[in-house]
C-alpha positions as CSV (number, residue, x, y, z in Angstrom):
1,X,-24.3,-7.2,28.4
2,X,-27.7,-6.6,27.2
3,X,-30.7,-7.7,29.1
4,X,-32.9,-10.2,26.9
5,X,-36.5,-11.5,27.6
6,X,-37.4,-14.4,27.0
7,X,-41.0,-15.7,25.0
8,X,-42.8,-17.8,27.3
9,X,-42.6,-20.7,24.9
10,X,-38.6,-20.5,24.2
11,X,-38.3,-20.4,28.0
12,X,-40.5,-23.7,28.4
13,X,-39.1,-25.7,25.6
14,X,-35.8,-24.9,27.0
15,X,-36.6,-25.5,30.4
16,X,-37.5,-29.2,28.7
17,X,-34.4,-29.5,26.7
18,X,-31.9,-29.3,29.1
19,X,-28.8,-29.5,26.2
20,X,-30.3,-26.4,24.0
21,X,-30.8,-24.8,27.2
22,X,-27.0,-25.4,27.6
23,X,-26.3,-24.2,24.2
24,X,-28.8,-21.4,24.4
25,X,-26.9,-19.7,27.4
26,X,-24.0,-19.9,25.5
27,X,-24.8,-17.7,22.7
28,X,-23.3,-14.2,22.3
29,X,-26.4,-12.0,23.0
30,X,-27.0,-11.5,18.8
31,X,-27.3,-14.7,18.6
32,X,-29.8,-14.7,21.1
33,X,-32.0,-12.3,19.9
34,X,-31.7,-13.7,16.0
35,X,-33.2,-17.0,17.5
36,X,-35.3,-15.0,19.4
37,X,-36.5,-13.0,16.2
38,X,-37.4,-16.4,14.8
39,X,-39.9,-17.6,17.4
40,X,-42.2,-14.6,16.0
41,X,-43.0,-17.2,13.2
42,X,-43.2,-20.4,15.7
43,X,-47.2,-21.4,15.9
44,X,-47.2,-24.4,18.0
45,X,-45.4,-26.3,20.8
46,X,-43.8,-28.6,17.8
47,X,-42.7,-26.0,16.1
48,X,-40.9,-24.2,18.9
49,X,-39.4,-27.5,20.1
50,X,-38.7,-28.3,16.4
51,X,-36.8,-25.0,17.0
52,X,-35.1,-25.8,20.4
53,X,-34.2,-29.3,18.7
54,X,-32.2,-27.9,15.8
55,X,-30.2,-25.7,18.3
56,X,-29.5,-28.5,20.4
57,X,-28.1,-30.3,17.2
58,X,-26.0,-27.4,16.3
59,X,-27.8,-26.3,12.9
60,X,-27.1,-22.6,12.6
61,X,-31.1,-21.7,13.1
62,X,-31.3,-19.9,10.1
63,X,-34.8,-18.5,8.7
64,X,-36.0,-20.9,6.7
């Protein structure tokens, strides 16, 4: 098992969504890091917990 950091903003928005963070720690570590990938393109709060949101509703977080 890989070791994966977290961006400051995924960790907050988690820590405030307590199902994606649920979710979240569930995902194989690829999965992980191919959300992680897509916070590189997150420019605000609302867009990050846009992000966290879909997760939580089980969209596959696909780029858009």
């Amino acid at each position: 098992m890989m070791s994966i950091d977290l961006p400051m903003g995924l960790g907050m928005a988690l820590a405030q969504n307590e199902a994606a963070m649920h979710k979240f720690e569930s995902l194989t570590d690829n999965e992980k890091m191919a959300i992680i990938e897509q916070t590189h393109s997150v420019r605000s709060k609302a867009e990050m917990r846009a992000l966290v949101k879909r997760l939580c509703d089980g969209d596959k977080l696909k780029a858009e």
